[in-house]
N, CA, C and O atoms as CSV, one atom per row, in Angstrom:
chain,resi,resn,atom,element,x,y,z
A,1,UNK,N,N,-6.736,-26.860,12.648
A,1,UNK,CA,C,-5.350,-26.755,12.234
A,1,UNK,C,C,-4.490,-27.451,13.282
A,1,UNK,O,O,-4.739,-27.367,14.485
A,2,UNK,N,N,-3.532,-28.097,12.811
A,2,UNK,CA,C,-2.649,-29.001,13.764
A,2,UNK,C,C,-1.599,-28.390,14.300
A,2,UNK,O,O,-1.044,-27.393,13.838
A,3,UNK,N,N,-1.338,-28.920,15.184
A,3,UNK,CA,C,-0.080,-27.827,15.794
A,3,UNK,C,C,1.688,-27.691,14.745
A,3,UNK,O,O,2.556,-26.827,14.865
A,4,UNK,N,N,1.661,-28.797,13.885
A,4,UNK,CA,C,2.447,-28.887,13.036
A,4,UNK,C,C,2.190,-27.872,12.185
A,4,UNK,O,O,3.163,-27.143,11.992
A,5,UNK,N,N,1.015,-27.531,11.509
A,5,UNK,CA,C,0.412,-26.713,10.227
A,5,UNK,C,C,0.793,-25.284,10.871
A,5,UNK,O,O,1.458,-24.395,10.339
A,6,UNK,N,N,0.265,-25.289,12.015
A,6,UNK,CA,C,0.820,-23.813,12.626
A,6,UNK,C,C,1.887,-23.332,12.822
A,6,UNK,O,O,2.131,-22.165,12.513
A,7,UNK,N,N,2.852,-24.220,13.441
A,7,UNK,CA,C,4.403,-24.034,13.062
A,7,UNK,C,C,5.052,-23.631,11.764
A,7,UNK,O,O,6.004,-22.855,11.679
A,8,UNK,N,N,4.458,-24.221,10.782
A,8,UNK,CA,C,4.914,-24.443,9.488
A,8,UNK,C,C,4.068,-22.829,8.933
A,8,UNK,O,O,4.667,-22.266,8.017
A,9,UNK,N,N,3.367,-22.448,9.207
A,9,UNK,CA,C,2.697,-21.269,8.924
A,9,UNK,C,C,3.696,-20.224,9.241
A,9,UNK,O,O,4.382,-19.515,8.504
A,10,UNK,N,N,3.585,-20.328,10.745
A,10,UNK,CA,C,4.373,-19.286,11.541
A,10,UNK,C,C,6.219,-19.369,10.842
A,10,UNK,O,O,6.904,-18.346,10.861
A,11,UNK,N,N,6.646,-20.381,10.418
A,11,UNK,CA,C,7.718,-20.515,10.094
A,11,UNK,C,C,7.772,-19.853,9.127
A,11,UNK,O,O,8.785,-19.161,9.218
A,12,UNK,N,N,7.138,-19.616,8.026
A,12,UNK,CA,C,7.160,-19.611,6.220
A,12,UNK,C,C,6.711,-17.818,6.885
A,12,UNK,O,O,7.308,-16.940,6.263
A,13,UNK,N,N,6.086,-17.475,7.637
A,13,UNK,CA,C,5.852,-15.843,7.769
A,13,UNK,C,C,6.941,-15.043,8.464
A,13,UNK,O,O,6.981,-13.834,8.690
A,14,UNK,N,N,7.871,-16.062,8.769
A,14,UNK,CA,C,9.087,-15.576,9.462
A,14,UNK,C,C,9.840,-15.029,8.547
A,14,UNK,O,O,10.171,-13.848,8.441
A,15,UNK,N,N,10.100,-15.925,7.890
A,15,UNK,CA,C,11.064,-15.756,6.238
A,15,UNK,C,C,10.286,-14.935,5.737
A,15,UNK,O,O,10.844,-13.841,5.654
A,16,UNK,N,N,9.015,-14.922,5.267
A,16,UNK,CA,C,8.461,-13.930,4.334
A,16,UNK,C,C,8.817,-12.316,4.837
A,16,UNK,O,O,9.404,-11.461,4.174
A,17,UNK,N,N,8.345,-12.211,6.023
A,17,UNK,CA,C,9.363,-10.841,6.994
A,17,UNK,C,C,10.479,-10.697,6.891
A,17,UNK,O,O,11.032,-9.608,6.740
A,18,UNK,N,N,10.828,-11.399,6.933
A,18,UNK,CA,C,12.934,-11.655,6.867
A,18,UNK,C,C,12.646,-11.202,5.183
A,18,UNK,O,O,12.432,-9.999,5.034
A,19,UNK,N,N,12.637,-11.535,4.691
A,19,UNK,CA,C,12.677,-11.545,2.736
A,19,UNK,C,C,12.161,-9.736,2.732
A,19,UNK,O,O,12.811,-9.055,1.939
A,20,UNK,N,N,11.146,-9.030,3.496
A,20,UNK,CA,C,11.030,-7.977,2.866
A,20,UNK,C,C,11.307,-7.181,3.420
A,20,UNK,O,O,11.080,-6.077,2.925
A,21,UNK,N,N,11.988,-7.248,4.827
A,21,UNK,CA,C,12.387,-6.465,5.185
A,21,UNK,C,C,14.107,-6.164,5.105
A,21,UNK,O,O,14.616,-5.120,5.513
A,22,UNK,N,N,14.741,-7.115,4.597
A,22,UNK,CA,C,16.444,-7.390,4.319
A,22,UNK,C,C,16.358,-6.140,3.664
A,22,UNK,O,O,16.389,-5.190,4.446
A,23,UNK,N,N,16.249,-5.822,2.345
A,23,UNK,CA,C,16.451,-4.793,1.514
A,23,UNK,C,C,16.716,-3.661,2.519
A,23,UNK,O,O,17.841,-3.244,2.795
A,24,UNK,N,N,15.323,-3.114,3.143
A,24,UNK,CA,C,15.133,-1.958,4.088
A,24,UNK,C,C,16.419,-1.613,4.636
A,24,UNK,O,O,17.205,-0.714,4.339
A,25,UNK,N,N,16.448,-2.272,5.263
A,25,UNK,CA,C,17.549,-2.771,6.925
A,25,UNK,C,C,19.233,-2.728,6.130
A,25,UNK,O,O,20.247,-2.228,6.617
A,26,UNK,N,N,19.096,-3.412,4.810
A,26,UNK,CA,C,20.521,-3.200,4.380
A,26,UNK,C,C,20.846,-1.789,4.412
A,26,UNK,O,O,21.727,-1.326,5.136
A,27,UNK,N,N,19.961,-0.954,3.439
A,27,UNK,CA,C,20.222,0.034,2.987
A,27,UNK,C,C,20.127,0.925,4.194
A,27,UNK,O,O,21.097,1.666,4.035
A,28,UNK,N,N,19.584,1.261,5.213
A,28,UNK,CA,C,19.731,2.115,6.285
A,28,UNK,C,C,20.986,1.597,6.739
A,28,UNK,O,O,21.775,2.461,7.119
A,29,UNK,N,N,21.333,0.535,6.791
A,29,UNK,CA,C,22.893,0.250,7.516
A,29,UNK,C,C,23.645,0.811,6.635
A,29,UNK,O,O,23.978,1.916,7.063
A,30,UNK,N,N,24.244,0.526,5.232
A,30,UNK,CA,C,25.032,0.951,4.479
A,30,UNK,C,C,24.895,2.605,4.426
A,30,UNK,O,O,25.779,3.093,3.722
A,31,UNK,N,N,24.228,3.327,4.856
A,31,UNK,CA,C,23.649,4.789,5.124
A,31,UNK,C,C,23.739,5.479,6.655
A,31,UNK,O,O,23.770,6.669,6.971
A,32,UNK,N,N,23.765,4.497,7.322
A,32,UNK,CA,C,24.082,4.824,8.690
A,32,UNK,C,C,25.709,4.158,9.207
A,32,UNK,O,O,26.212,4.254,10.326
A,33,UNK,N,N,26.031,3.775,8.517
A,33,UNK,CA,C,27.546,3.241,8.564
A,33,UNK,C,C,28.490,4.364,7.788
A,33,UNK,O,O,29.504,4.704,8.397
A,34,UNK,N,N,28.267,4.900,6.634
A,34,UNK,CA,C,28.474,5.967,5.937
A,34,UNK,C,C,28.581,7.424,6.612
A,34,UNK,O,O,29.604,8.090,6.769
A,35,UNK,N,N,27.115,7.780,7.008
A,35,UNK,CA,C,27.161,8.847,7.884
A,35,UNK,C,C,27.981,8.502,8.945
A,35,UNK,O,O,28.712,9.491,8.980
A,36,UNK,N,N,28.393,7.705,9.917
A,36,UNK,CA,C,28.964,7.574,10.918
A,36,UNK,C,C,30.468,7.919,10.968
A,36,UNK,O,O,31.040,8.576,11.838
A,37,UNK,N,N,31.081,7.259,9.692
A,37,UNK,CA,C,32.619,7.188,9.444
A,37,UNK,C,C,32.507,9.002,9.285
A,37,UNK,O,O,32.832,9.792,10.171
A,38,UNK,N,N,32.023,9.327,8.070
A,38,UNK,CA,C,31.718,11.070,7.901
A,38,UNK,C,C,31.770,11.464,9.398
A,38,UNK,O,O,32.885,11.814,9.784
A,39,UNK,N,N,30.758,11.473,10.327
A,39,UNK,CA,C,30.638,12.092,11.686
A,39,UNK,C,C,32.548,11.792,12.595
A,39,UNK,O,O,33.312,12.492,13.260
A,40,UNK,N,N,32.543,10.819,12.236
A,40,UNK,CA,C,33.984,10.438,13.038
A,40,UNK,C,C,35.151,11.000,12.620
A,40,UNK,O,O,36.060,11.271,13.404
A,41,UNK,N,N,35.241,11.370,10.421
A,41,UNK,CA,C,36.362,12.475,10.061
A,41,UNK,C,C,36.146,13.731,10.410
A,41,UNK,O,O,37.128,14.446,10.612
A,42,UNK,N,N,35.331,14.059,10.499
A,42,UNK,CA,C,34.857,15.316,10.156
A,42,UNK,C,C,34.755,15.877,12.198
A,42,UNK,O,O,34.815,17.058,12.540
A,43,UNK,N,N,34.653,15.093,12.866
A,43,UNK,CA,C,34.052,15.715,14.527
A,43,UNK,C,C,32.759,16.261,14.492
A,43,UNK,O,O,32.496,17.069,15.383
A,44,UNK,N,N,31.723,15.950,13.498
A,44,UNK,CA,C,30.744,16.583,13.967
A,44,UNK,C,C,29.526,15.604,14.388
A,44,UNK,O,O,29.101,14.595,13.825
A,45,UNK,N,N,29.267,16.010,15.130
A,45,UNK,CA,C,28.444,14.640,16.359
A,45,UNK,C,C,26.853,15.479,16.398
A,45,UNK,O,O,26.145,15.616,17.396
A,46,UNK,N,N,26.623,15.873,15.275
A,46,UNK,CA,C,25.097,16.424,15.508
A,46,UNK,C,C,24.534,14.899,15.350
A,46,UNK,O,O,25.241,14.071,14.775
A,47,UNK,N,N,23.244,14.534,15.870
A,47,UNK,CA,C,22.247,13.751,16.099
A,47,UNK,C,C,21.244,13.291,14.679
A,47,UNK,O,O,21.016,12.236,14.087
A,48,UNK,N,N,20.825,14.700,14.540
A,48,UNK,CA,C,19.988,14.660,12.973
A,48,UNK,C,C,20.724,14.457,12.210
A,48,UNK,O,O,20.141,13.855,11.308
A,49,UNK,N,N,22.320,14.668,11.841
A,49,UNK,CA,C,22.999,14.102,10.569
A,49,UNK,C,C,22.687,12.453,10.602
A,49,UNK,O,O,22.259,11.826,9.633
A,50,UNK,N,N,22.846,12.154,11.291
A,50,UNK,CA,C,22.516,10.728,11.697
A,50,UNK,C,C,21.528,10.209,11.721
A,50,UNK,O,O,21.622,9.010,11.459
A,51,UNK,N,N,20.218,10.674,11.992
A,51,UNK,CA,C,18.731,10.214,12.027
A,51,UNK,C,C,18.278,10.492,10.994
A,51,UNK,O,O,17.567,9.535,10.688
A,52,UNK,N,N,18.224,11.443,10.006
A,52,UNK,CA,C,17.651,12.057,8.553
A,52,UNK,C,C,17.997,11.574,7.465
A,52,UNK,O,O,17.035,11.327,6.739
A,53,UNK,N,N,19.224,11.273,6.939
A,53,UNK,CA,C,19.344,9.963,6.185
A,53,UNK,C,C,19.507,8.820,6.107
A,53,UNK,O,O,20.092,8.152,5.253
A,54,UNK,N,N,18.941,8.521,7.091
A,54,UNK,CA,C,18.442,7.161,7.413
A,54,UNK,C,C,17.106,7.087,6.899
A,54,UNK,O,O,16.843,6.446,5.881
A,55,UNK,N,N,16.233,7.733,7.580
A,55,UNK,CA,C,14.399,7.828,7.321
A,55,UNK,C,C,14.477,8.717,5.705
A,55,UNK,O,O,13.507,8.547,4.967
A,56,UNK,N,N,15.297,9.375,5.347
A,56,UNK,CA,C,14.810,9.629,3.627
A,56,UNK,C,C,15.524,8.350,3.120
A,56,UNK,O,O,14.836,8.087,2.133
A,57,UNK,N,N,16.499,7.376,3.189
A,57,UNK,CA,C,16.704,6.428,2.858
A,57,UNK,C,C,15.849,5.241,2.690
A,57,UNK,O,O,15.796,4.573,1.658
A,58,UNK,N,N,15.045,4.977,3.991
A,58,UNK,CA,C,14.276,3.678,4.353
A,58,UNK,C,C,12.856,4.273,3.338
A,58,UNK,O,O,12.385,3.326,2.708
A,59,UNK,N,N,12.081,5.661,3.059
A,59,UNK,CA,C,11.113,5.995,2.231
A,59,UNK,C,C,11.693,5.575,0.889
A,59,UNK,O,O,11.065,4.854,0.115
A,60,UNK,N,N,13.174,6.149,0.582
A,60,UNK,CA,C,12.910,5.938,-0.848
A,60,UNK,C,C,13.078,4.630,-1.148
A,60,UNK,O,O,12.735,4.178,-2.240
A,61,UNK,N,N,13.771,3.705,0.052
A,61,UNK,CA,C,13.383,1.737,-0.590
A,61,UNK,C,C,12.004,1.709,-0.285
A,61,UNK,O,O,11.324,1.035,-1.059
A,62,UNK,N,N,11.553,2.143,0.435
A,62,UNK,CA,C,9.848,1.914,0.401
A,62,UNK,C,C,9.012,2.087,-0.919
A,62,UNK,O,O,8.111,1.288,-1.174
A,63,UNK,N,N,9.274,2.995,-1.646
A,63,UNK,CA,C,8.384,3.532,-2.400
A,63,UNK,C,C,9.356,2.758,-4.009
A,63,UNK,O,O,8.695,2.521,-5.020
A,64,UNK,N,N,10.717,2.501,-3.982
A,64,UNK,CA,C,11.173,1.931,-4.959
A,64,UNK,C,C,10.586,-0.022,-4.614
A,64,UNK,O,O,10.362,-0.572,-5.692
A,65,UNK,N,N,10.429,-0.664,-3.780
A,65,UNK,CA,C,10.521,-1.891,-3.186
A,65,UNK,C,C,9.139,-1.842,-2.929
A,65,UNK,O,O,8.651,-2.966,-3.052
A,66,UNK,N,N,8.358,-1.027,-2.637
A,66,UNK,CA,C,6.839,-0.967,-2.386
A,66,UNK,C,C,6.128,-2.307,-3.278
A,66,UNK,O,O,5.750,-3.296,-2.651
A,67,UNK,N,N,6.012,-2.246,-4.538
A,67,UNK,CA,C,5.223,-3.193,-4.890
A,67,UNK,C,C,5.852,-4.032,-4.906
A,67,UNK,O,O,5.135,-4.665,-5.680
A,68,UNK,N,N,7.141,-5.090,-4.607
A,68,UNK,CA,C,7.589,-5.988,-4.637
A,68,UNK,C,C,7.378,-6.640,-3.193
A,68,UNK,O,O,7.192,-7.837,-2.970
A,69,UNK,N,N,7.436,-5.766,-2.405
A,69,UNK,CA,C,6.989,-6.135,-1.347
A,69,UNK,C,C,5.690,-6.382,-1.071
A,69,UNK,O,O,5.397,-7.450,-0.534
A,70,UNK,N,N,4.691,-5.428,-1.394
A,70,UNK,CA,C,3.155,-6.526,-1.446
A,70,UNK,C,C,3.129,-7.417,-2.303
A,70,UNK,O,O,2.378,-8.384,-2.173
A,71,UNK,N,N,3.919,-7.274,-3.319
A,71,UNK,CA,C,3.971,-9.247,-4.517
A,71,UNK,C,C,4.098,-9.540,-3.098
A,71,UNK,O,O,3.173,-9.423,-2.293
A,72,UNK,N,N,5.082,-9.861,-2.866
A,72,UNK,CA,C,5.405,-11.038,-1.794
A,72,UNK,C,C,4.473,-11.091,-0.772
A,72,UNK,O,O,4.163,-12.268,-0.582
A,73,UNK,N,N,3.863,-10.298,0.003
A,73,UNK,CA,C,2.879,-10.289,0.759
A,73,UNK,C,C,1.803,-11.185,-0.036
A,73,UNK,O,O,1.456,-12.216,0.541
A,74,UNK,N,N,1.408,-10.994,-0.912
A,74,UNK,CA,C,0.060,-11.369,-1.984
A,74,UNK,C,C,0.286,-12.703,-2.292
A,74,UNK,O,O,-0.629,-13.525,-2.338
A,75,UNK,N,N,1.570,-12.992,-2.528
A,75,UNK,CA,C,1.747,-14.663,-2.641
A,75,UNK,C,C,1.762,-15.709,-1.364
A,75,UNK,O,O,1.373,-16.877,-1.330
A,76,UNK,N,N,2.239,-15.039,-0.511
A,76,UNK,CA,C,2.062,-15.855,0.705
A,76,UNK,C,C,0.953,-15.697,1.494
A,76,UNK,O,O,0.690,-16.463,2.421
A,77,UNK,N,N,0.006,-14.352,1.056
A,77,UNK,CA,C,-1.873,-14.910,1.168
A,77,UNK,C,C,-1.890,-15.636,0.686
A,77,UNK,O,O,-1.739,-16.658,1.356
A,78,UNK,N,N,-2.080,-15.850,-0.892
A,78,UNK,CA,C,-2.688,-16.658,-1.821
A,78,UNK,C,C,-1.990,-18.043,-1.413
A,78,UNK,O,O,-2.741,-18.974,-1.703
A,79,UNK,N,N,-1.141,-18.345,-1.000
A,79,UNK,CA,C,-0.716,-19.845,-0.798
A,79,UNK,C,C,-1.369,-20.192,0.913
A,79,UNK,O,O,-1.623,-21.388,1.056
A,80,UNK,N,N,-1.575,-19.559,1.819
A,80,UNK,CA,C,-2.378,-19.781,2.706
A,80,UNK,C,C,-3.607,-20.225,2.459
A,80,UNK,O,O,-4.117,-20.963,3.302
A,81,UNK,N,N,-4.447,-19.832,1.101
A,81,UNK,CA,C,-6.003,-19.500,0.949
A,81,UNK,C,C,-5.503,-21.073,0.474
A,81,UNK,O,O,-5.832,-22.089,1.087
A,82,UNK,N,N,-4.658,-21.055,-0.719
A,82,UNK,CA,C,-4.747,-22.536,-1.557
A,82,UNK,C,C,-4.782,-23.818,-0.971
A,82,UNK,O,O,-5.476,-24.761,-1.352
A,83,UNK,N,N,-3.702,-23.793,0.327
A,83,UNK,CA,C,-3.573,-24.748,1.227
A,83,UNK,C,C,-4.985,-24.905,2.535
A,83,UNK,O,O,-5.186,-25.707,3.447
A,84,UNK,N,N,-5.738,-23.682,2.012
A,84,UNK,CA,C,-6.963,-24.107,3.016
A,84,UNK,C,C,-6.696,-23.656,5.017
A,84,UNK,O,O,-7.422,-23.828,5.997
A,85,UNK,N,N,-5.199,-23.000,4.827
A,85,UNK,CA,C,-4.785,-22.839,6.154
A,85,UNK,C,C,-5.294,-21.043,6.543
A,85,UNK,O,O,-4.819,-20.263,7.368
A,86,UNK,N,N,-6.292,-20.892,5.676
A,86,UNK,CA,C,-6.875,-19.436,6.573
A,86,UNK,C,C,-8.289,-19.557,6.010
A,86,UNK,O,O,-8.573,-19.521,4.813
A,87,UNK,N,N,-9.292,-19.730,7.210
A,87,UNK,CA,C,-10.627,-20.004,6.653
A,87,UNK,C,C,-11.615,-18.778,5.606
A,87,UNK,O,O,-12.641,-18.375,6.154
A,88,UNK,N,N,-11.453,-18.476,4.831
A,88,UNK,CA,C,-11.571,-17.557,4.447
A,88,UNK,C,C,-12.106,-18.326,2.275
A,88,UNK,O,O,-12.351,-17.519,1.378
């Protein structure tokens, strides 16, 4: 493999990460931005209001986004195998 092919590998798995993890990452922000403003009307500065709907947030895009996210995993095997760039 050429040092170009590897770049170009490593590049296209960058984005493929970037692509499945955006969803995740939105939705805990829009959820942790939410709780925050709440914590700031309200004065209450507990810790777990803040950490707990976040992580039941990031499960339920997991388990709604779950198989879209191995599609995408599964296509960017299968285009590695096609291009011959994973010996396998």
């Amino acid at each position: 493999m050429t040092p170009g092919a590897l770049l170009g590998v490593i590049s296209e798995a960058v984005k493929v990460i970037l692509i499945m993890v955006a969803p995740i990452l939105g939705f805990s922000l829009l959820v942790g931005l939410t709780v925050s403003i709440l914590q700031a009307t309200t004065q209450i500065q507990e810790q777990t209001l803040a950490f707990v709907p976040k992580i039941i947030t990031v499960l339920l895009v997991l388990m709604l986004l779950g198989g879209w996210i191995i599609d995408v995993v599964v296509q960017f095997t299968l285009k590695l195998w096609e291009e011959g760039l994973v010996p396998f």
